[in-house]
Structure formats: structure tokens, C-alpha cells
TIVO-201735 format. One line per field, with one value per residue (C-alpha): residue number from 1; x, y, z. Coordinates in steps of 0.5 Angstrom, whole numbers, plus 500, padded with zeros to 3 digits. Example, Ala and Ser with C-alpha at 12.3 -4.5 7.8 and 13.67 -1.06 7.14 Angstrom:
seq 1,2 $
c1 525,527 $
c2 491,498 $
c3 516,514 $
//
This chain:
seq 1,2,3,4,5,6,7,8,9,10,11,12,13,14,15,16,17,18,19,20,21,22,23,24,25,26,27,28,29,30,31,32,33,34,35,36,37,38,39,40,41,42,43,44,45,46,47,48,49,50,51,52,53,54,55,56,57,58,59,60,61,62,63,64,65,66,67,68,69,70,71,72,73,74,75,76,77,78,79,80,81,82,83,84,85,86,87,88,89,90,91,92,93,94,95,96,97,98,99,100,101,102,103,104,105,106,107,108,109,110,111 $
c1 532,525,518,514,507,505,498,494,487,484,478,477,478,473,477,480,487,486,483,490,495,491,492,500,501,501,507,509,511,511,518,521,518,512,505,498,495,488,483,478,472,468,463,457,455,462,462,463,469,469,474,472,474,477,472,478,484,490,495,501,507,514,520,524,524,529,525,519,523,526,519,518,524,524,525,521,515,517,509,506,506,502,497,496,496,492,487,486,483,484,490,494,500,503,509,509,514,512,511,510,507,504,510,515,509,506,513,514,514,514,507 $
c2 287,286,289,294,296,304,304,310,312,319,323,325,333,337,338,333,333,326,324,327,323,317,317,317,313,307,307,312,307,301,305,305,297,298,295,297,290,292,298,300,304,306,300,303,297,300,299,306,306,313,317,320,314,315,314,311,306,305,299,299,294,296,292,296,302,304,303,307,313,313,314,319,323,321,328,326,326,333,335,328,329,335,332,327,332,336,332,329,332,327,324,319,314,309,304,297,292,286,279,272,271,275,273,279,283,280,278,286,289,296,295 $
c3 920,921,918,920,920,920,922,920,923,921,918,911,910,907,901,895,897,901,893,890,895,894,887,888,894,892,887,893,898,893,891,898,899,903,901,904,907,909,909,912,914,921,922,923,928,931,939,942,948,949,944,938,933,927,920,916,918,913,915,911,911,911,910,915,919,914,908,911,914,906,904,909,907,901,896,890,895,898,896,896,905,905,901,905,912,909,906,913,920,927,925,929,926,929,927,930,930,926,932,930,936,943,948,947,949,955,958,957,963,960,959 $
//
């Protein structure tokens, strides 16, 4: 098993149901092994490339797939989700497989 990183880019809603997740997420994730390891907010020196950027950006390290779909499933957290979803607008969320190094991906001909 080897870590993975779920990347987390979105707006926040006009609403405190972001505030409400925040508050309890951490613990959240901590219980399944995951730790946030950066945050981060638009630059507003940011290069434009054409699509809409997201204003927020969340990283989280995970132990395992297994450990973030437990955090995902877990039915403590059955009301904690929707804050999240709901407190956010142009969510995109993405899982990567942790590299020591680039030669996996550039000697990947599925790319």
C-alpha cells in the first residue's frame, strides 16, 4: 500500500456551511489517517490559462485508497459531506498516487 494525495480545488459558497465542515474535518480525516499537507488560496498575481480557476485549493495525504474511501464511507460522517458539497460551488477532486520520482509517469504510454 502506498499513499495517496486527494486534491481539492473549489469556490466557496455563499453560505457558512464551508465554516461548519472546517470546524470538524480535520479530526475527520485525522481518524481515518489522513493529514491535510498544504493550503492555499488563488494568487492574485495567478497566470490566467483560459479555464475558470478555483479560489481554493485543499491537499490531503492519505495512507491508502482504503484509508480515504473509509473517510468517504464512514457513517459518523454521514452529515459532514454535505457540508462540504454544500458549502462549495465548481468542485473538482482528485486522487493521485504518491511517486518518489517522474519515471512512472513519463515511461507511461497512456498519457
Amino acid at each position: 500500500m502506498s499513499s495517496i494525495y486527494a486534491l481539492n480545488l473549489f469556490d466557496l459558497a455563499q453560505n457558512d456551511d464551508y465554516k461548519a465542515y472546517s470546524k470538524r474535518s480535520v479530526d475527520a480525516v485525522g481518524k481515518h489517517g489522513g493529514r491535510v499537507v498544504a493550503l492555499g488560496r488563488l494568487s492574485a498575481d495567478s497566470p490566467s490559462t483560459g479555464d475558470s480557476p478555483r479560489h481554493v485549493m485543499v491537499l490531503v495525504e492519505w495512507p491508502s485508497a482504503e484509508a480515504f474511501q473509509a473517510f468517504k464511507d464512514d457513517p459518523d460522517h454521514v452529515d459532514l459531506h454535505p457540508l462540504r458539497e454544500g458549502g462549495t460551488e465548481n468542485y473538482l477532486w482528485w486522487a493521485y498516487d504518491r511517486l518518489e520520482d517522474l519515471r512512472p509517469v513519463l515511461n507511461d504510454r497512456d498519457l
